[in-house]
Every structure is written in structure tokens, then in C-alpha cells.
gemmi code that builds the backbone of each chain (N, CA, C; Angstrom):
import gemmi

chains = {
    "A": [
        ("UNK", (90.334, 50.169, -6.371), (91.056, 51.005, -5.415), (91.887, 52.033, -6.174)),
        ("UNK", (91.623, 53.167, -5.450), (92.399, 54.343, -6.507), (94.131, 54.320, -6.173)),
        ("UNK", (94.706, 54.278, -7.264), (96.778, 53.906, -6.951), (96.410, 55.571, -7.723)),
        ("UNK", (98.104, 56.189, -7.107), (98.724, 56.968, -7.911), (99.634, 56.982, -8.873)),
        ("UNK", (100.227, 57.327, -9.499), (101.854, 57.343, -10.162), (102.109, 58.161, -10.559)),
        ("UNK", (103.662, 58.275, -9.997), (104.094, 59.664, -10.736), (105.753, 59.319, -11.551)),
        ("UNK", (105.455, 59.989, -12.222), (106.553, 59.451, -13.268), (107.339, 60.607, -13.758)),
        ("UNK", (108.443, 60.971, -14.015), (109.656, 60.147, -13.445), (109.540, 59.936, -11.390)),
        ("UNK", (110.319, 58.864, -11.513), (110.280, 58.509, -10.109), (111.771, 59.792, -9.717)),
        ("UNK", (112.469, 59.627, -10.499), (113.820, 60.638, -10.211), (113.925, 61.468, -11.523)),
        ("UNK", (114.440, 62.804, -11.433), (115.084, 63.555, -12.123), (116.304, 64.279, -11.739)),
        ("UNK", (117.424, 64.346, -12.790), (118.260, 65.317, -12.294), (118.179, 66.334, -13.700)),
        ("UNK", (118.936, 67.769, -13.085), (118.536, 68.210, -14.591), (119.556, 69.644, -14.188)),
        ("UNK", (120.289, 70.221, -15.130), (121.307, 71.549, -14.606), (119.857, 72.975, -13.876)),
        ("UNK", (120.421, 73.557, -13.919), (119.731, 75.073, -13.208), (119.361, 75.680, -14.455)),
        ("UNK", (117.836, 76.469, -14.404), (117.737, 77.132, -15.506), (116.561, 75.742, -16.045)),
        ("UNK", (116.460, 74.880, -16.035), (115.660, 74.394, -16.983), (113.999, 74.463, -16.805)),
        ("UNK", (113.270, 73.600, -17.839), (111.634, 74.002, -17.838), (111.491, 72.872, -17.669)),
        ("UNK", (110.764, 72.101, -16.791), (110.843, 70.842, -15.811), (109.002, 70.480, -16.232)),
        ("UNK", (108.467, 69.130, -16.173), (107.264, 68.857, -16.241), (107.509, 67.725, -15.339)),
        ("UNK", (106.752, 67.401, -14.836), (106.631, 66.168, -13.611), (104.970, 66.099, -13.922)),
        ("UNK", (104.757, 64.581, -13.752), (103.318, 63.672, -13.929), (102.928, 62.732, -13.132)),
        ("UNK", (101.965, 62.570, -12.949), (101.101, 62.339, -12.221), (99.746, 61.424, -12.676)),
        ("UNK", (99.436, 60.315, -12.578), (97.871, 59.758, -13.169), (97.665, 58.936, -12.196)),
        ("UNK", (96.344, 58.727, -12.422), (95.531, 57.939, -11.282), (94.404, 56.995, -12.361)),
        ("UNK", (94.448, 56.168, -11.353), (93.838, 54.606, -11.618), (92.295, 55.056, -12.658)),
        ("UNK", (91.808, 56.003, -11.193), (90.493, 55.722, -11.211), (90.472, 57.571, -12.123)),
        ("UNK", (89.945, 58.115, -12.709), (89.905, 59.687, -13.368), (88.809, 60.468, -12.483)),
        ("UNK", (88.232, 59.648, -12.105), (87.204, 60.449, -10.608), (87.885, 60.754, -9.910)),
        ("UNK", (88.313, 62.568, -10.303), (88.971, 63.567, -9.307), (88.395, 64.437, -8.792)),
        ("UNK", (88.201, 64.331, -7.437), (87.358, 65.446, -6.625), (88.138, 67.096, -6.684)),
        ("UNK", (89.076, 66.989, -5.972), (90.239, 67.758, -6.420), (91.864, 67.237, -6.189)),
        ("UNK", (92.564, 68.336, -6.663), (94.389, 67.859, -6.602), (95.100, 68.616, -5.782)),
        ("UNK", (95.980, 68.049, -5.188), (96.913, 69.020, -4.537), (98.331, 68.507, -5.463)),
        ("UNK", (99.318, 69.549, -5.480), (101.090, 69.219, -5.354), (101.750, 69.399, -4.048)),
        ("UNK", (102.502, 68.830, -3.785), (103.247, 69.121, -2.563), (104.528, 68.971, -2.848)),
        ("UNK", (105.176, 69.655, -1.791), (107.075, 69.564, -1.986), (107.601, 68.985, -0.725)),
        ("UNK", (108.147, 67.985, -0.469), (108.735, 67.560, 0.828), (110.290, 67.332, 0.583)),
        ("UNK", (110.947, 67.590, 1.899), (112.214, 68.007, 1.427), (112.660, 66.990, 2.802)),
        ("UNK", (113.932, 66.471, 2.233), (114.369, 65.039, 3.235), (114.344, 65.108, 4.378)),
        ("UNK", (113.394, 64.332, 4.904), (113.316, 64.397, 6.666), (112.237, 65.085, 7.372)),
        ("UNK", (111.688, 66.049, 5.971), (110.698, 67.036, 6.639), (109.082, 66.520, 6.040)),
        ("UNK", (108.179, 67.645, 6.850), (107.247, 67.362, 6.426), (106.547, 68.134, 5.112)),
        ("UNK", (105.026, 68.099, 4.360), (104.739, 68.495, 3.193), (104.014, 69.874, 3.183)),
        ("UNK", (104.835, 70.391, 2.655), (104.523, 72.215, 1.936), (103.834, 71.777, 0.558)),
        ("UNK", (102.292, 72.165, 0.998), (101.273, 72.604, 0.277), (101.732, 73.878, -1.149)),
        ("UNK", (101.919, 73.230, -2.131), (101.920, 73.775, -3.546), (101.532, 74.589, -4.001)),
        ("UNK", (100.116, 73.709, -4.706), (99.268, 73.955, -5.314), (97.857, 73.338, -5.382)),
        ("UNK", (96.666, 73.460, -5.154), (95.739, 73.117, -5.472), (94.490, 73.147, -6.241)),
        ("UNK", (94.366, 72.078, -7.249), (93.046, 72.783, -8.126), (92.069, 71.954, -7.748)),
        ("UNK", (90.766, 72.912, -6.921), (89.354, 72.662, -6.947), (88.829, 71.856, -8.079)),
        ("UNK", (87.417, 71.401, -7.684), (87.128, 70.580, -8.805), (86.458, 71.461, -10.046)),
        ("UNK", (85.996, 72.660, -9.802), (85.573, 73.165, -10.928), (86.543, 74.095, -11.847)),
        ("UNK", (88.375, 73.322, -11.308), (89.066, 74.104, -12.032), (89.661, 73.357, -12.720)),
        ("UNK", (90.900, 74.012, -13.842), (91.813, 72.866, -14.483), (93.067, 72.586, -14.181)),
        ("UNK", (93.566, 74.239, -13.736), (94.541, 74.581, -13.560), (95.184, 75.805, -12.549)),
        ("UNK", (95.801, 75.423, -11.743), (96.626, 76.759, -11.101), (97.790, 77.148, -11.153)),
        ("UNK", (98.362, 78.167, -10.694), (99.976, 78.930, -11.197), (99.879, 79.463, -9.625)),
        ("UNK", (101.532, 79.366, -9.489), (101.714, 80.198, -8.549), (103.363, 80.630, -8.677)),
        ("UNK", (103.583, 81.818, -8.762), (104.896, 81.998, -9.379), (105.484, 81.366, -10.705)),
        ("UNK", (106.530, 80.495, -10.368), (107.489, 79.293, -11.804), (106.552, 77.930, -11.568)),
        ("UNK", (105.456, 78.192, -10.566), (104.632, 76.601, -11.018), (103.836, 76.529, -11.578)),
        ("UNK", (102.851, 75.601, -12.476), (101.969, 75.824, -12.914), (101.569, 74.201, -12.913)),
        ("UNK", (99.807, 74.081, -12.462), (100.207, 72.579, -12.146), (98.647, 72.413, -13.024)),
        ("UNK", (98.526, 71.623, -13.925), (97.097, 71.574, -14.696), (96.535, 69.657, -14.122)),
        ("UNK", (94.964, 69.849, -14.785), (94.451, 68.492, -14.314), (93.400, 68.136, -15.805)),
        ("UNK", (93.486, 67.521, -16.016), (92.609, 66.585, -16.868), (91.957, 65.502, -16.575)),
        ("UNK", (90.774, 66.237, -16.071), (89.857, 64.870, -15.275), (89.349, 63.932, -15.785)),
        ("UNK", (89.126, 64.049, -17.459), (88.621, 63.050, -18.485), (89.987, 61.517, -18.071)),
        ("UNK", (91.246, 62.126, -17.686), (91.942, 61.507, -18.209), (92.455, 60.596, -16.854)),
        ("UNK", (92.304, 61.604, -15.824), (92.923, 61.694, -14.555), (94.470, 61.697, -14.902)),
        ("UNK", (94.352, 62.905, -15.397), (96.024, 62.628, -15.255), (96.502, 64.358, -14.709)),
        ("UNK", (97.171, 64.601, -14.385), (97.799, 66.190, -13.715), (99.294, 66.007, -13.920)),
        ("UNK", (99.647, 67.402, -14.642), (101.063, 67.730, -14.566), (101.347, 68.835, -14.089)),
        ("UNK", (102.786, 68.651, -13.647), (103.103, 70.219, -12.612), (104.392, 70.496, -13.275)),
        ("UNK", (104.051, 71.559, -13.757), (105.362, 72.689, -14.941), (106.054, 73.575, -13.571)),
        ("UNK", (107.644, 73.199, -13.669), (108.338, 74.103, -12.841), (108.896, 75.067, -14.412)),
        ("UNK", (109.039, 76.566, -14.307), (109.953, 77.022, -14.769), (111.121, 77.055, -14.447)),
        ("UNK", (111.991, 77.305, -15.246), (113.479, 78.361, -15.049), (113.719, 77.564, -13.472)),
        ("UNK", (114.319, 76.498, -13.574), (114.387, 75.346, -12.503), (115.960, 76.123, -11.528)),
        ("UNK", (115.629, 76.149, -10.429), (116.856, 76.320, -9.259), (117.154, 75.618, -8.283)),
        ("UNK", (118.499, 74.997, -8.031), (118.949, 74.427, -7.275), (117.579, 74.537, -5.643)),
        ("UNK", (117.256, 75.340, -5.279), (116.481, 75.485, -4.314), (115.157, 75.090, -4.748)),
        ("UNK", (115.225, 74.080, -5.677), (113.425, 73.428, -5.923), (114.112, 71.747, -5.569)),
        ("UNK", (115.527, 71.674, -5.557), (115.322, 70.151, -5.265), (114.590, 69.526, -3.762)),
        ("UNK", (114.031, 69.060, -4.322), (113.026, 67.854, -3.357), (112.082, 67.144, -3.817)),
        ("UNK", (111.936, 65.901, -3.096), (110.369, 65.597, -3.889), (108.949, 65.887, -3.817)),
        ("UNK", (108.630, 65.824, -4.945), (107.406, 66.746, -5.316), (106.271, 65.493, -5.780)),
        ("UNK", (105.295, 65.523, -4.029), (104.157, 64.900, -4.038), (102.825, 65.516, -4.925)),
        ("UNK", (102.102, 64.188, -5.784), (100.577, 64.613, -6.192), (100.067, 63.635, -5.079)),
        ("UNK", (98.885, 64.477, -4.676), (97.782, 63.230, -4.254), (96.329, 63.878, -4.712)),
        ("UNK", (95.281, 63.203, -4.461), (94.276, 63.609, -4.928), (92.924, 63.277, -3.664)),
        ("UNK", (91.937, 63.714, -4.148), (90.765, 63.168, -3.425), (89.932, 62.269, -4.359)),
        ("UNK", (89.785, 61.357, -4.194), (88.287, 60.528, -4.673), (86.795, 61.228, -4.784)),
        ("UNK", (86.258, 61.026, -6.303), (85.041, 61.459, -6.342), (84.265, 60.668, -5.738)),
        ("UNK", (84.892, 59.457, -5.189), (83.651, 58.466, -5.084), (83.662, 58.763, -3.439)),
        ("UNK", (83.467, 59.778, -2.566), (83.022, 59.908, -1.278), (84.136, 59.576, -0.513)),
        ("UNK", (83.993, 60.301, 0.902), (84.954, 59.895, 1.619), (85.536, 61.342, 2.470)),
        ("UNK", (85.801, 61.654, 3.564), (85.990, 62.971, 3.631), (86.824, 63.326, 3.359)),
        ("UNK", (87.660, 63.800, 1.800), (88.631, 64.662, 1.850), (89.908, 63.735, 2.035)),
        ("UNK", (89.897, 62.662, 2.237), (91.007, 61.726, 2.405), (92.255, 62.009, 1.178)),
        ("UNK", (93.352, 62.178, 1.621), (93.723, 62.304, -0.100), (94.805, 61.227, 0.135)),
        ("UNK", (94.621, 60.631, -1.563), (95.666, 59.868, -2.342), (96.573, 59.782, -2.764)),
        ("UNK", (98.130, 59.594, -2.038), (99.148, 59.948, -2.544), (99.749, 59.246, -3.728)),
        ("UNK", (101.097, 59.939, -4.419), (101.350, 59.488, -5.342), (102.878, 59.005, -4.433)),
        ("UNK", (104.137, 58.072, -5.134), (105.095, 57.947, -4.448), (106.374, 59.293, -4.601)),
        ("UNK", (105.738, 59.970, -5.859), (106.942, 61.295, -5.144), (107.732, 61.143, -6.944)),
        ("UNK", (108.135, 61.916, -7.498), (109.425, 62.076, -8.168), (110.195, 63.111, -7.272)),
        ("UNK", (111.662, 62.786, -7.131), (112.762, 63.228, -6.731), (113.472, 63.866, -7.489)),
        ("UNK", (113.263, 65.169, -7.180), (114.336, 66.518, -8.221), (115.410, 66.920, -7.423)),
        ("UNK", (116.146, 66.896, -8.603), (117.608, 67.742, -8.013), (118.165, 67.855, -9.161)),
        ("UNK", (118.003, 69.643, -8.819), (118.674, 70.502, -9.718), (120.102, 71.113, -9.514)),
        ("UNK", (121.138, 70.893, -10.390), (122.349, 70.939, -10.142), (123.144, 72.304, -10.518)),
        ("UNK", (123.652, 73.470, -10.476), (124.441, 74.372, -10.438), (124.515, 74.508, -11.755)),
    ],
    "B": [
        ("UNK", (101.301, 83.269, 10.209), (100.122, 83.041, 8.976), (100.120, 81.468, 10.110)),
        ("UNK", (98.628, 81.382, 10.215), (98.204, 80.317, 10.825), (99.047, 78.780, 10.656)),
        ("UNK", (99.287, 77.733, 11.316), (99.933, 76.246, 10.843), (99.790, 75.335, 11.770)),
        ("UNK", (99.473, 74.005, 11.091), (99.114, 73.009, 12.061), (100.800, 72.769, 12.676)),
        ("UNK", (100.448, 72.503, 14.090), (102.110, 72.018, 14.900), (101.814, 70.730, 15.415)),
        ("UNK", (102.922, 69.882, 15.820), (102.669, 68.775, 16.144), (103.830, 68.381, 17.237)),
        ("UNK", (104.146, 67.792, 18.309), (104.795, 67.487, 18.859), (104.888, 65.870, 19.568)),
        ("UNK", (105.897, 65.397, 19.831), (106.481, 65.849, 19.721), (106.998, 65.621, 18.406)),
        ("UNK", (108.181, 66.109, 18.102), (108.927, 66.190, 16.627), (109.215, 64.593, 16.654)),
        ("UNK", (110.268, 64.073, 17.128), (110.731, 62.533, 17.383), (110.365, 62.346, 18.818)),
        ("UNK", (109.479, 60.598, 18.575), (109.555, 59.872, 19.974), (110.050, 58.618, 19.304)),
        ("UNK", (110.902, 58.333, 20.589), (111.552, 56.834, 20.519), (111.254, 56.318, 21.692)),
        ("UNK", (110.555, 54.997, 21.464), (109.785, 53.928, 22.461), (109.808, 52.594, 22.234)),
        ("UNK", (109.452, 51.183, 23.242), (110.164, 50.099, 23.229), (108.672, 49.332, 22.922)),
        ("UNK", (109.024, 48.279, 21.648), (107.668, 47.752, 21.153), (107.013, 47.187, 22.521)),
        ("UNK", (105.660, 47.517, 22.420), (104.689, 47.392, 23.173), (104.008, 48.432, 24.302)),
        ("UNK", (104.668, 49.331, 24.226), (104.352, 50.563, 24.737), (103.509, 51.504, 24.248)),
        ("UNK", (102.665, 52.809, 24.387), (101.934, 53.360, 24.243), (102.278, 54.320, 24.024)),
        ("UNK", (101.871, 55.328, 22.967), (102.336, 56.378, 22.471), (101.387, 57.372, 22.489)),
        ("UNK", (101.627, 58.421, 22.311), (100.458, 59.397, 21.999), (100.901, 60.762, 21.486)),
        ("UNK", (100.481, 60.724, 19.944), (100.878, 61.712, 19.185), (99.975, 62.956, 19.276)),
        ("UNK", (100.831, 63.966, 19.325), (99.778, 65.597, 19.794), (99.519, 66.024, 18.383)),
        ("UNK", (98.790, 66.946, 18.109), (98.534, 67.971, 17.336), (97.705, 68.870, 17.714)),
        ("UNK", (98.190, 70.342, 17.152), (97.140, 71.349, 17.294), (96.881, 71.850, 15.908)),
        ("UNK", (95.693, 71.395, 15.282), (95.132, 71.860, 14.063), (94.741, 73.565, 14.057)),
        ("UNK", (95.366, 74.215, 12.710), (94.855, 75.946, 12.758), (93.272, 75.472, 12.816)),
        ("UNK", (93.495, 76.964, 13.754), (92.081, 76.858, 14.886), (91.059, 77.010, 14.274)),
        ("UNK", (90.641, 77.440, 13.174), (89.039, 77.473, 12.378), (88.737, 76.411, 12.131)),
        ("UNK", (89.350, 75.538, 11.902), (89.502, 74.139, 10.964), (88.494, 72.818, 11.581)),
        ("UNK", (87.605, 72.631, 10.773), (86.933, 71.736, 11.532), (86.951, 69.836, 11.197)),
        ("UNK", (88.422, 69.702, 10.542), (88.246, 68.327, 9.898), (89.959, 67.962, 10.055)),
        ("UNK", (89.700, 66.607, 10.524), (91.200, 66.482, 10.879), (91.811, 64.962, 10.577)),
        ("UNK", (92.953, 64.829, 10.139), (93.310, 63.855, 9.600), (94.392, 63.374, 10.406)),
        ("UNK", (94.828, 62.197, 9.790), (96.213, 61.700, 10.480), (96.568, 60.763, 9.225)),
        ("UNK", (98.204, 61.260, 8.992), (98.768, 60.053, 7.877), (100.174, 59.397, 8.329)),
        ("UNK", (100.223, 58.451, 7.424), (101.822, 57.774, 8.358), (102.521, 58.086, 6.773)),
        ("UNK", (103.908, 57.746, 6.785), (104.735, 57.808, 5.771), (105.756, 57.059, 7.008)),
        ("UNK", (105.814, 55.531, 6.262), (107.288, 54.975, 6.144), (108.500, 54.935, 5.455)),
        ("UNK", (109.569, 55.294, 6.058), (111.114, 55.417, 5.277), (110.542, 54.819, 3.748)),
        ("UNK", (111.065, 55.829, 2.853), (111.001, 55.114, 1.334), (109.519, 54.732, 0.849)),
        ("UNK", (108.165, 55.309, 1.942), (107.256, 54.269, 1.174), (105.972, 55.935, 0.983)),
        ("UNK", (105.433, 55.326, 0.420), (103.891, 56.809, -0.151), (103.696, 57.349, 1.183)),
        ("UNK", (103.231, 58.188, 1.391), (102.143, 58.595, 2.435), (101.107, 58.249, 2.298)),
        ("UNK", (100.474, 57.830, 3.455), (99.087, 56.751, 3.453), (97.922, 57.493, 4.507)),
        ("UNK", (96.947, 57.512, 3.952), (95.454, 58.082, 4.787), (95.549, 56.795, 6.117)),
        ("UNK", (95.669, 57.320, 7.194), (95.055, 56.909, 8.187), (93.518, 56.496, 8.809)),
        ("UNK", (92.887, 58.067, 9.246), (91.857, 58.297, 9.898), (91.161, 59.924, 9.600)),
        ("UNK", (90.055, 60.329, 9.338), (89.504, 61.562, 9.149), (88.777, 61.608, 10.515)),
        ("UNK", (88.673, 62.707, 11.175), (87.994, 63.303, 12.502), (87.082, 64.410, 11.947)),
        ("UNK", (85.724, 64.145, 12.464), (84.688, 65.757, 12.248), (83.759, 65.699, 13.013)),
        ("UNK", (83.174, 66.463, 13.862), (82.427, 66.386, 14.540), (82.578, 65.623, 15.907)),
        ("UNK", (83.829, 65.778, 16.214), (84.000, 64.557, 17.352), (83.525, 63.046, 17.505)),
        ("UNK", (83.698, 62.963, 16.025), (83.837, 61.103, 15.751), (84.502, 61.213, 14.291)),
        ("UNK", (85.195, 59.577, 14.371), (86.125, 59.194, 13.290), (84.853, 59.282, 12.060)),
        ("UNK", (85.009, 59.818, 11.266), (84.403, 60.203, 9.835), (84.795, 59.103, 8.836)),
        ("UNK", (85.782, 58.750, 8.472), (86.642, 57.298, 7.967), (88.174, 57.109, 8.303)),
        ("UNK", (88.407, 55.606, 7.786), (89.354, 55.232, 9.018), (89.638, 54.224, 7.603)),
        ("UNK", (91.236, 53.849, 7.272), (91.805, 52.826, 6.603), (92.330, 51.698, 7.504)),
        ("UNK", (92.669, 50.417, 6.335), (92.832, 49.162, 6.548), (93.989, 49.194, 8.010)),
        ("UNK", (94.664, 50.218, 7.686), (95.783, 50.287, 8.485), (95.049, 51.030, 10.081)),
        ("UNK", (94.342, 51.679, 10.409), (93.825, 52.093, 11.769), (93.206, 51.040, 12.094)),
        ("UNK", (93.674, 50.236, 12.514), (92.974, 49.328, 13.577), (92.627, 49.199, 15.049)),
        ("UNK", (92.297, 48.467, 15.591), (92.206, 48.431, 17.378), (93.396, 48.929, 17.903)),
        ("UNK", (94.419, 48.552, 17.676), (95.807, 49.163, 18.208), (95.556, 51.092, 18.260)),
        ("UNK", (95.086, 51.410, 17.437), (95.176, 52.932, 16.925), (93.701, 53.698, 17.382)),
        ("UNK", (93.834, 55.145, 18.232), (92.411, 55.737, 18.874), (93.013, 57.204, 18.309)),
        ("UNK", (92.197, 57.661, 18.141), (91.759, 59.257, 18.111), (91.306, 60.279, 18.566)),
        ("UNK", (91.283, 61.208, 19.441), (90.565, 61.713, 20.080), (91.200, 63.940, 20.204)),
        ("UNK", (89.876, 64.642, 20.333), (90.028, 65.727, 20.559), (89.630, 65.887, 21.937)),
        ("UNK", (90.567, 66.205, 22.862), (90.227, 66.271, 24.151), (89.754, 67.748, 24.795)),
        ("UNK", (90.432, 68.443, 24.085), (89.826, 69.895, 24.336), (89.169, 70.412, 22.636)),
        ("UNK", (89.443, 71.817, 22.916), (89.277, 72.406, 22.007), (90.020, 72.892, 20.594)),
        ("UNK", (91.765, 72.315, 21.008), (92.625, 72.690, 20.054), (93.781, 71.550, 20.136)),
        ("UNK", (93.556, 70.419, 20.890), (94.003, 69.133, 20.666), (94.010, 68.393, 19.983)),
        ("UNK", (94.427, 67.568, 19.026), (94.128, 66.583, 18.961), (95.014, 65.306, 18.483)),
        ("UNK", (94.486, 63.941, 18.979), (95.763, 63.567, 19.240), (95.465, 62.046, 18.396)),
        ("UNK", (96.565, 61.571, 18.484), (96.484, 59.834, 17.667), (97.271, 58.883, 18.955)),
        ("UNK", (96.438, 57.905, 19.420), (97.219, 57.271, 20.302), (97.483, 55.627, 19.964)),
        ("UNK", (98.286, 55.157, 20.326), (98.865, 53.877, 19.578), (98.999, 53.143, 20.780)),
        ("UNK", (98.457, 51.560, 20.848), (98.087, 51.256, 22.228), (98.939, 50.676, 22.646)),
        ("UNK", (99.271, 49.650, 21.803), (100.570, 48.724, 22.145), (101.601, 48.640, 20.383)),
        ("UNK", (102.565, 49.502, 20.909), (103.675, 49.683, 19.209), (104.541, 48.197, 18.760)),
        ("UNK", (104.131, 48.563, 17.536), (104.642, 47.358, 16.934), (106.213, 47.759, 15.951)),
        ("UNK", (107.235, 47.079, 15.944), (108.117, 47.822, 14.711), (107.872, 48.267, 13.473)),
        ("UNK", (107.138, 47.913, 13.140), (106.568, 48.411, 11.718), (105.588, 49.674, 12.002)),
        ("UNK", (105.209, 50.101, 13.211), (104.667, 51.415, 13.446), (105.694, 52.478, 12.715)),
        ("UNK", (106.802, 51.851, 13.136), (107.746, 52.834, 12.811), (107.705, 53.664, 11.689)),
        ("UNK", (107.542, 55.246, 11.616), (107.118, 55.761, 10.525), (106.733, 57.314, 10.648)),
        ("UNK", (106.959, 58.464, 9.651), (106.373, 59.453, 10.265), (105.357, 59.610, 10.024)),
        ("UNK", (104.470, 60.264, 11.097), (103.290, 60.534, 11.275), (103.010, 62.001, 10.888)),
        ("UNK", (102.028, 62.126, 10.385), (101.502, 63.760, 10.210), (100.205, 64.201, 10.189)),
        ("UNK", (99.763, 65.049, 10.649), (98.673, 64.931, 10.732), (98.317, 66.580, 9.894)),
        ("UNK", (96.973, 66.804, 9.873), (96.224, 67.641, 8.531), (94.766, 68.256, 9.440)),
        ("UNK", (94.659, 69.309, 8.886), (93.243, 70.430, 8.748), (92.710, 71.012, 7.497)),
        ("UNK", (91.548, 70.759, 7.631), (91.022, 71.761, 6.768), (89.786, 72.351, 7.124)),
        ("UNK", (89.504, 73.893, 6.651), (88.171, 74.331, 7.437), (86.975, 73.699, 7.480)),
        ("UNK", (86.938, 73.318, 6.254), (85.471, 72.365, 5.897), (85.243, 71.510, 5.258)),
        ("UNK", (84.371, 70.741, 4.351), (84.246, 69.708, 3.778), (84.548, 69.810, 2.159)),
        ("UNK", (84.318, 71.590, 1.622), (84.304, 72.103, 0.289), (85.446, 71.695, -0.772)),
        ("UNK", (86.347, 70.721, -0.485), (87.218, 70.756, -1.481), (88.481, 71.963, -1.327)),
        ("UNK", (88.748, 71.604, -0.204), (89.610, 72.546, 0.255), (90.653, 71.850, 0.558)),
        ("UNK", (92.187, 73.197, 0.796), (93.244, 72.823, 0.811), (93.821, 71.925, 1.941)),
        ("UNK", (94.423, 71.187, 1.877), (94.541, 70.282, 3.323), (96.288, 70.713, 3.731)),
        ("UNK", (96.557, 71.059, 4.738), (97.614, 71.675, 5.920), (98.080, 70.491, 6.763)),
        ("UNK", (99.393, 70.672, 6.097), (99.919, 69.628, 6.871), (100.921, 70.407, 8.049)),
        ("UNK", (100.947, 69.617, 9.218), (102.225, 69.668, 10.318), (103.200, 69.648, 9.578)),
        ("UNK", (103.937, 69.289, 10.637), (105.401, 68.574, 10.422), (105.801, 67.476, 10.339)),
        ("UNK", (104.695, 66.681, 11.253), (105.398, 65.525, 11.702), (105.642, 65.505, 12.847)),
        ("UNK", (105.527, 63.757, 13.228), (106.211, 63.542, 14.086), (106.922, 61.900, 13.949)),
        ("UNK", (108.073, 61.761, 14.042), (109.227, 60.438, 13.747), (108.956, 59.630, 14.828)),
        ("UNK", (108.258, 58.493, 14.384), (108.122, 57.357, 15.831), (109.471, 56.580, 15.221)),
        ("UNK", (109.698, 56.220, 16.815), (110.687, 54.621, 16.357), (110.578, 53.776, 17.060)),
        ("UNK", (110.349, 52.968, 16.692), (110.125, 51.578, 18.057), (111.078, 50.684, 18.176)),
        ("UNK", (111.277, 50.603, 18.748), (113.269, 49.513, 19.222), (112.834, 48.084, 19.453)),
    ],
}
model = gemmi.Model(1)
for chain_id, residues in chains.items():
    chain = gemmi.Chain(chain_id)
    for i, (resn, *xyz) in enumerate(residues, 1):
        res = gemmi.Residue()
        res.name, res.seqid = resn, gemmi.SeqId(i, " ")
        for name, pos in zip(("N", "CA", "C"), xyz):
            atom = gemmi.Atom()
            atom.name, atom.element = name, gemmi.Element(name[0])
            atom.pos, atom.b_iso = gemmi.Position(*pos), 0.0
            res.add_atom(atom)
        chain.add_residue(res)
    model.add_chain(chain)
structure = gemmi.Structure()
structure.add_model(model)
structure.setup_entities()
């Protein structure tokens, strides 16, 4: 059965910093990845996603890469601002079939401080 | 810019009662999901919808739990008789097609069962 993990489970860290958050999975059969950001109480704002014939995507200060040999994905915040704290979901899809179902991870919790 | 909505936002109902969660998936979208997230716990795959039948369905959708698109831009999760441990938010997801595409989440919706 495919588990996620994402590690750190919490971060705190001042404003201004270069942030990496991780992500691995059981099974390295990755169809594709998403990141997500959910913010307390609410629901999940879509990130980033890399297709399976990619490695990596950027979008602005994110940049979120995948290593399918390894199954493992990390998501690079730059130049970190108080307005990125929340937690920041990976989940994935299974290569091994299934429609599109995706696999969550339990979340690291950011909060960036002044 | 197109977004799945869901209503209502919070229902609060008395265990053993019947619920029925709405969604309207962005309208191109031909694949539809439903996930729960309990206080403190992962977000978990429910049920996938395509073609006007359940596509796959986890340990957790059982007899208690139905699915259905009643029109054309409905679609809904109904819960037959609630248990306290239903308790949890619900969200539900689109995506246009089967390709490894991005999955769109609602908002949510906050059950509570008393």
C-alpha cells in the first residue's frame, strides 16, 4: 500500500529564508505529483504539478522537483514570507492504476515569522 | 477563472441522519472525486466518478456512502445513516480527463455529527 511522508512535520523559520520541504513515498511508482497549500480551516490551493514525463516545475519562489527512481519530491520555497505560512500538502498518483486517485502526504506546517 | 464550489460550507446533523453533500465540478471536467480529511488526520481518497459510475471507491466508502450526478453540473456524496466519526471535512475534486492532470479542489464542506 502506497504511505506518504513528509518531513519536517513542522517548521518555523524568520522571513527572508530559502525553505526545502520533503516528501517520499513507499512505493517510487509515480504517475504524477501535485503540492498543495492549505491554510487552517480551509480547503487545498493547487501549487504545483509535475506530469509524469517531467521532473520538475517552478512557479514564481516555488520550485518543486521529483525523482521517480527514488520516489522522493522536494518543494524549494524562496525568499520565505510571513504570507506562505500554512501547511504544505504532497500527494501523488499511483503508477500502479487507478483513476487519478491521489495520495496524500500528512502536511509539514510552516510558519514564517517577521 | 473557472472553480469547483461546494455547498453547503458547514452542515451540522444528529448521528443517524442523512446527509447530502453538493458539488458543482468546473464544467469541462469529466472525472470526479470525493475526499474526507479528519481534524489533525491526512486527507484520504474516498470515491472516483466517470462516466456516470463509481470508477474506484476506498476501504472507507462503504454501504453507508452513494454518489451520484443527477444533472449535468451536480454532483453529490450522500451519507445514509451518520456516524460520529463521519465527522470530517469533505472535499470534493475535477479534472478534465484521465491524462495526468491537475486535480481542483472545492472548498469543502465541515460535517459534524452530534
Amino acid at each position: 500500500k502506497q504511505e506518504v511522508t513528509q518531513i519536517p512535520a513542522a517548521l518555523s523559520v524568520p522571513e527572508g529564508e530559502n525553505l526545502v520541504l520533503n516528501c517520499s513515498f513507499t512505493d517510487s511508482a509515480i504517475y504524477n505529483l501535485q503540492w498543495f497549500r492549505q491554510d487552517p480551516g480551509k480547503g487545498l490551493t493547487s501549487l504545483l504539478l509535475i506530469q509524469s514525463s517531467q521532473r520538475e516545475q517552478t512557479s514564481g519562489r516555488l520550485n518543486a522537483s521529483l525523482d521517480k527512481s527514488s520516489g522522493r519530491s522536494t518543494l524549494y520555497i524562496a525568499a520565505s514570507q510571513p504570507g506562505d505560512s500554512a501547511t504544505y500538502l504532497c500527494a501523488g498518483v499511483p503508477s500502479s492504476g487507478g483513476y487519478n486517485k491521489l495520495i496524500f502526504g500528512a502536511g509539514t506546517r510552516l510558519a514564517v515569522h517577521p | 477563472e473557472p472553480e469547483v464550489t461546494q455547498t453547503p460550507s458547514h452542515q451540522v446533523t444528529q448521528m443517524g441522519q442523512e446527509v447530502i453533500l453538493r458539488c458543482v465540478p468546473i464544467s469541462n471536467h469529466l472525472y470526479f472525486y470525493w475526499y474526507r480529511q479528519i481534524l489533525g488526520q491526512k486527507v484520504e481518497f474516498l470515491v472516483s466518478f466517470y462516466n456516470n459510475e463509481i470508477s474506484e471507491k476506498s476501504e472507507i466508502f462503504d454501504d453507508q456512502f452513494s454518489v451520484e450526478r443527477p444533472d449535468g453540473s451536480n454532483f453529490t456524496l450522500k451519507i445514509r445513516s451518520t456516524k460520529l466519526e463521519d465527522s470530517a471535512m469533505y472535499f470534493c475534486a475535477s479534472i478534465p480527463t484521465s491524462g495526468g492532470n491537475e486535480q481542483f479542489f472545492g472548498p469543502g464542506t465541515r460535517l459534524t455529527v452530534l
